[in-house]
C-alpha positions in Angstrom: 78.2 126.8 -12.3 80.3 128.5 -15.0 81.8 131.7 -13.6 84.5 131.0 -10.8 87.3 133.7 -9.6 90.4 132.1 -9.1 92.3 134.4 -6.2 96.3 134.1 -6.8 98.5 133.9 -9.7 100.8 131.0 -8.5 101.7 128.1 -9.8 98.3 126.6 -8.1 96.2 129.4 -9.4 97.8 129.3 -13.0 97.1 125.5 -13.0 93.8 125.0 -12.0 93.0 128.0 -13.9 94.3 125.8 -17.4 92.0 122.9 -16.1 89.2 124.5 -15.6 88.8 126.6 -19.1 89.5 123.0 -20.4 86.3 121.6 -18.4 84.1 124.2 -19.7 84.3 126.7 -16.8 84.7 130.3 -17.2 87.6 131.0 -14.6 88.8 134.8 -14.2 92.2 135.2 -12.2 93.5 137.9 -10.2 96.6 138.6 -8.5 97.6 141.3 -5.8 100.8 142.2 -7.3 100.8 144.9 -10.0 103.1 142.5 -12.2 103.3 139.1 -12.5 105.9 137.6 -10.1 108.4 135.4 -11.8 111.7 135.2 -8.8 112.3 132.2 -7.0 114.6 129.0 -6.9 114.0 125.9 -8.7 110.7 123.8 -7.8 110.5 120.5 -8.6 107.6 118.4 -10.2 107.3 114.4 -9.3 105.2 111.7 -9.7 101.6 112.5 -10.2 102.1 116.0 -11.0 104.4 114.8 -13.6 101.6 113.2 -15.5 99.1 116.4 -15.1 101.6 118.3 -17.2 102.0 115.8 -19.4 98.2 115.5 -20.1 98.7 120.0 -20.5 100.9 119.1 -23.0 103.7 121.3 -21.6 106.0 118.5 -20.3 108.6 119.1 -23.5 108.9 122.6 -22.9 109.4 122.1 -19.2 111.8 119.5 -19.8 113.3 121.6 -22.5 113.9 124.1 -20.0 114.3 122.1 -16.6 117.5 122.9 -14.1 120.5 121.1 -15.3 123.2 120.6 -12.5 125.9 118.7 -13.3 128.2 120.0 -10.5 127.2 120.0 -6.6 129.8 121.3 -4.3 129.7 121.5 -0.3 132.5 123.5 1.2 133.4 124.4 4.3 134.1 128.1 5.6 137.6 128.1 3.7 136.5 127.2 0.7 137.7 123.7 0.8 135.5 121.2 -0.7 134.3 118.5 1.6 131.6 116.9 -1.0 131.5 116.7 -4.4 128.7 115.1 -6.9 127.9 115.1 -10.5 124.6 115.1 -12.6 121.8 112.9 -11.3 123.6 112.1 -8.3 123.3 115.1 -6.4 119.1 115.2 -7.4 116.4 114.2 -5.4 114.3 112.8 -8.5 113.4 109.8 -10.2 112.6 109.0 -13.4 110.9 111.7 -15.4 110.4 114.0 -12.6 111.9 117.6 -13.4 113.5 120.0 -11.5 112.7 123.9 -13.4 113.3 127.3 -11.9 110.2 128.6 -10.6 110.3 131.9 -13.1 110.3 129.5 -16.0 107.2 126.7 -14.6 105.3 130.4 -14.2 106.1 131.4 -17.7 104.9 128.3 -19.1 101.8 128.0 -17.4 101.2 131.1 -18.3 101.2 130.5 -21.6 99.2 128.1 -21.7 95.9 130.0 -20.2 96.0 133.1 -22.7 92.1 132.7 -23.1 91.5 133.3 -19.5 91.0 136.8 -18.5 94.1 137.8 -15.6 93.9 141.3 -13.7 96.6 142.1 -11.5 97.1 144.4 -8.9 93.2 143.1 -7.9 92.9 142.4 -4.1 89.6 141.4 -2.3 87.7 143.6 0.3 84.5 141.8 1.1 83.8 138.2 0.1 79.8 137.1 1.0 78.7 133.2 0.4 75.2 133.5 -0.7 72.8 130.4 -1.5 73.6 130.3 -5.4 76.6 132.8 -5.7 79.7 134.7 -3.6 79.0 138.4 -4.1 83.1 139.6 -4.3 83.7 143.1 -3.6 87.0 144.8 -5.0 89.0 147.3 -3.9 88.1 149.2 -6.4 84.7 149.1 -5.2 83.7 147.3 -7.9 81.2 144.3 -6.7 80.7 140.9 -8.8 79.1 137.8 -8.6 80.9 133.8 -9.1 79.4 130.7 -9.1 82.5 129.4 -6.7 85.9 130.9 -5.5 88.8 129.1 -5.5 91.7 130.6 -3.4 95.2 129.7 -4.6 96.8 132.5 -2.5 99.8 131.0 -0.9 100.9 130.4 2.8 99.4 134.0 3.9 96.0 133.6 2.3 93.7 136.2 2.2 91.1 134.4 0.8 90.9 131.4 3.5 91.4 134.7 6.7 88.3 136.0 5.0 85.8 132.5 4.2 87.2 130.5 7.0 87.0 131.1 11.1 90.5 130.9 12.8 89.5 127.7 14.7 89.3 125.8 11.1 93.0 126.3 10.1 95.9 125.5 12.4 99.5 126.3 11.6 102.4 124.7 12.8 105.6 126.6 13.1 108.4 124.5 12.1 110.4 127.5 13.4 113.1 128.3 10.2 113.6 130.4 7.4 114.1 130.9 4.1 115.5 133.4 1.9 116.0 134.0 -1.9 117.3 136.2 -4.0 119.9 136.4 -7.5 122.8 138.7 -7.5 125.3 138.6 -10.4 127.3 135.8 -11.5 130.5 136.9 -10.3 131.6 133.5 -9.2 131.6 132.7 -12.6 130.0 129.3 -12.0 127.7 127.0 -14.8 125.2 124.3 -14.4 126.4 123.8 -10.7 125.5 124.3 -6.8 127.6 125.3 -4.3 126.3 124.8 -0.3 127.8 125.9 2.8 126.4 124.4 6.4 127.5 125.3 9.5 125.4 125.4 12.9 121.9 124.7 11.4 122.6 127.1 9.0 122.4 127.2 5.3 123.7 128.9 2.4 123.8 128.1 -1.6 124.4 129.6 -4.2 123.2 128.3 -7.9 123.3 128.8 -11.4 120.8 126.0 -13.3 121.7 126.2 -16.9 122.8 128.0 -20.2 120.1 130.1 -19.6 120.3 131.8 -16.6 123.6 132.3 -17.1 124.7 135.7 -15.5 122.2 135.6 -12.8 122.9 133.6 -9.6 120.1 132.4 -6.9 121.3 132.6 -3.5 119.2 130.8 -0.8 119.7 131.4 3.1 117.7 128.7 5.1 117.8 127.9 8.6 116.9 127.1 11.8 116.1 129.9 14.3 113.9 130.2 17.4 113.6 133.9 17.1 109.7 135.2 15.7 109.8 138.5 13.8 107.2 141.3 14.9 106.6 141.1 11.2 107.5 137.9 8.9 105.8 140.5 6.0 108.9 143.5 6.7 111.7 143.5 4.4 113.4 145.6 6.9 113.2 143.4 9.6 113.8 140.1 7.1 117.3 141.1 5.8 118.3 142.3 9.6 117.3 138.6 10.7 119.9 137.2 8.0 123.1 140.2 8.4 122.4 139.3 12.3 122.4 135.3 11.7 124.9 134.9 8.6 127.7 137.7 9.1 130.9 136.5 9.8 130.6 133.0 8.7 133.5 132.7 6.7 132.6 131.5 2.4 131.5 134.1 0.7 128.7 135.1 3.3 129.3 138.7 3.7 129.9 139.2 -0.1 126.1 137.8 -0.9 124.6 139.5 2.1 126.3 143.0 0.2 124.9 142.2 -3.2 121.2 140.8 -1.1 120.4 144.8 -0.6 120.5 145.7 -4.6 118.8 142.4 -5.5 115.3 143.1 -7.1 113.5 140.0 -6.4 113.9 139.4 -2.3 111.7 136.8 -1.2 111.5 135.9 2.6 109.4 133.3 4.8 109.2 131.2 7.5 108.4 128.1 7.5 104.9 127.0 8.5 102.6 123.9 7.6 99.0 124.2 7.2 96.8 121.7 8.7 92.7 122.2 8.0 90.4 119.5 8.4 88.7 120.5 5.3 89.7 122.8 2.3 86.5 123.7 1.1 83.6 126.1 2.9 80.4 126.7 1.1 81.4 127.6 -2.7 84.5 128.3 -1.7 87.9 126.1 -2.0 91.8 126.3 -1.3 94.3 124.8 -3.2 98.2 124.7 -3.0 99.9 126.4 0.0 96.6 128.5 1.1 95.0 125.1 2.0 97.8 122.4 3.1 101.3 124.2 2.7 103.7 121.0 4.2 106.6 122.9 4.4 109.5 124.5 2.3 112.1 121.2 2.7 109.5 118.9 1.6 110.6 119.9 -2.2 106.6 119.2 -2.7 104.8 122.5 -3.1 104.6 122.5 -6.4 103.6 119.1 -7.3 101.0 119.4 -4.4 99.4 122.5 -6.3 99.9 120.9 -9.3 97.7 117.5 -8.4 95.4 119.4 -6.1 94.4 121.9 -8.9 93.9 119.0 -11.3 91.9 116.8 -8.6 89.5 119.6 -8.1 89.3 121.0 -11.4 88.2 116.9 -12.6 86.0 117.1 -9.7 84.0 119.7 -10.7 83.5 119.0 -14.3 82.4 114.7 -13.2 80.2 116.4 -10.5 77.6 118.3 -13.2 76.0 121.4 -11.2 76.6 119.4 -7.7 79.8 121.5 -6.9 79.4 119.9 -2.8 79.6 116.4 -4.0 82.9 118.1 -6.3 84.1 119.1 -2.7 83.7 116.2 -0.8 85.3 114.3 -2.9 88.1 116.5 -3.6 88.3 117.0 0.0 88.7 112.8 0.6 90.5 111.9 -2.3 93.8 114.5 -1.6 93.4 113.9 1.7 96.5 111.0 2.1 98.9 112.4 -0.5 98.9 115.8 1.4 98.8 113.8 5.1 101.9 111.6 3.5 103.5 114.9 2.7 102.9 116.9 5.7 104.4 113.8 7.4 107.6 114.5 5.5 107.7 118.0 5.7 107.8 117.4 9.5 110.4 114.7 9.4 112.8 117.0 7.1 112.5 120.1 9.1 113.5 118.5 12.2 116.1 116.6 11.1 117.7 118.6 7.8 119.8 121.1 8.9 123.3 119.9 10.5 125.5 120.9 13.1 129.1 122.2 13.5 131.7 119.8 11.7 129.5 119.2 8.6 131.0 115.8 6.9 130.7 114.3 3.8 129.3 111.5 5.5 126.2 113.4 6.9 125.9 114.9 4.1 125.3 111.5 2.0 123.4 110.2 4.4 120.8 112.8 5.3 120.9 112.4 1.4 119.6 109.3 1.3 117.6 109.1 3.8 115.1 112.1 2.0 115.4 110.3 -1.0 113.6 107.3 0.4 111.0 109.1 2.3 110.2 112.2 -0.4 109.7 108.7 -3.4 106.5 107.4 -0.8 105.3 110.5 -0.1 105.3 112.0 -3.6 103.4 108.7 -5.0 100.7 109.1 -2.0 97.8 109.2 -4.2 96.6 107.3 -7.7 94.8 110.0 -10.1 91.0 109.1 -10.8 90.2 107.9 -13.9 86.6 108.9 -15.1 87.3 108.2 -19.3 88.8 109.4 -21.8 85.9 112.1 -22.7 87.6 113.7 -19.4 91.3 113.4 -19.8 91.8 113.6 -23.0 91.8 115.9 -25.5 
């Protein structure tokens, strides 16, 4: 059990990936873009997942390069501020948890797998579960043979459509969305955040440090009834935000001008995963593909973090025996992602605000996240099988 193809260059794929060429496994990892995919807002990394990246070694140069806001602003459509905080008191974490831009987790994680072979622009045609193997057929043509599959393909997972029936995965649509994009930084702002709410609607813009300096990341989220013929159109994506967002008042129309020359669009709505189990034969999810909680939950990236970790252990304690590996992988992540789904629930229904947003809501829907994300985010204790393990 040496050879396994990891499906999805994430930061679930990338991780598990580092693990598992630490354990002893051959793991080969392809991704369906042509490049490797770097755009995104800042992710956050708490608790447990905090001391998986310490044990990679790579918590320094995440902290090194983590998001540093030291100024939050909400306005309201005028431009007037209505909230303002500074530093650690407009952050949702504790302690030594770290909030990065996504572009710069996936540059160091990365780097820290160069020994493991990476093809991109590799999809999957055919995927067959034999007795000792999983004979994978690329569209290429080419056909190969792994001793397990682990798919680490996100909330659209090709690899869990194609080894799992429809009956074993249930989605639940928590019925929002999310954009994200950068434009320019022709506000001219530094280290600081800047939110407009209005009607269950959403809008930031963001620049997180020295470093990102002239590029700004603009996020629309919100809440919205309406299903798109298809969430996968660009088309039909930005025609969802001109039709929801125009005429807001802010700077609304200015960032849905500069959204159509913006070269790293991303789009989704909001769904949770829910599967009773996350593994099928030799094959096993991690991340979003297997129990995505939600966008607002601020815990997709720790969740793929711990759950790459967790199975990556599990394989190397269970020898050859890559079922008992599952099982366990299967029971032991089992509360932290039931605790999280929980919150990502809780937060969708309840995060975004009415008409008349007030610094008062503002603080308080604060605070109230705050105290649910710190018992959801330390859900689970880390196994502990010796330092032959852990340690390196």
């Amino acid at each position: 059990m040496k050879k396994i193809l990891v499906v999805g260059a994430g930061v679930a794929g990338l991780a598990v990936s580092y693990w598992l060429n630490k354990f002893g496994f051959l793991p080969i990892l392809i991704e369906k873009s042509d490049f490797f995919r770097t755009g995104g807002h800042a992710v956050d990394i708490r608790s447990p997942a905090v001391d998986i990246i310490k044990k990679m070694g790579i918590y320094e140069t995440t902290f090194n390069m983590r998001a540093r806001i030291e100024n939050h602003y909400h306005v309201d459509a005028e431009n007037n501020i209505i909230r303002e905080s500074c530093g650690e008191e407009s952050e949702f974490n504790h302690g030594d948890d770290i909030e990065i831009v996504r572009s710069d987790l996936l540059n160091i994680l990365m780097g820290s797998i160069k020994d493991t072979p990476c093809y991109f622009g590799q999809t999957i045609t055919q995927m067959k579960q034999r007795e000792k193997n999983v004979e994978i057929t690329f569209k290429d043509g080419r056909t190969e043979y792994y001793d397990l599959v682990i798919g680490a393909d996100g909330l659209h997972s090709s690899t869990r459509q194609m080894a799992f029936a429809k009956g074993e995965c249930d989605f639940i649509d928590l019925k929002s969305y999310i954009g994200v994009f950068s434009i320019p930084n022709y506000l001219n702002l530094s280290k600081s955040e800047i939110d407009f709410e209005s009607d269950k609607k959403l809008i930031s813009i963001t620049v997180f440090n020295d470093k990102h300096l002239s590029t700004a990341i603009v996020a629309f989220s919100f809440s919205c009834d309406k299903k798109l013929n298809d969430v996968r159109d660009e088309t039909e994506q930005k025609k969802l935000l001109r039709s929801t967002f125009m005429n807001m008042g802010w700077e609304v129309n200015r960032l849905l001008q500069l959204m159509e020359n913006s070269d790293d669009f991303y789009f989704d709505s909001a769904k949770q995963v829910n599967m009773k189990s996350w593994t099928k034969g030799r094959i096993a999810l991690i991340g979003d593909a297997g129990y995505c909680a939600a966008p607002l939950s601020g815990q997709g990236t720790s969740q793929a973090i711990v759950g790459a970790y967790l199975l990556a252990l599990e394989l190397k304690h269970s020898g050859d025996n890559h079922s008992i590996a599952f099982d366990r992988y299967n029971k032991l992540l089992r509360p932290y992602v039931e605790a999280n789904h929980d919150l990502g629930l809780w937060v969708s229904k309840m995060y975004f605000l009415p008409d008349n947003v007030s610094e008062v809501d503002v603080e308080l829907r604060m605070s109230k996240i705050k105290e649910k994300l710190q018992i959801a985010s330390n859900a689970i204790k880390l196994p502990d099988y010796g330092s032959k393990i852990l340690h390196f």
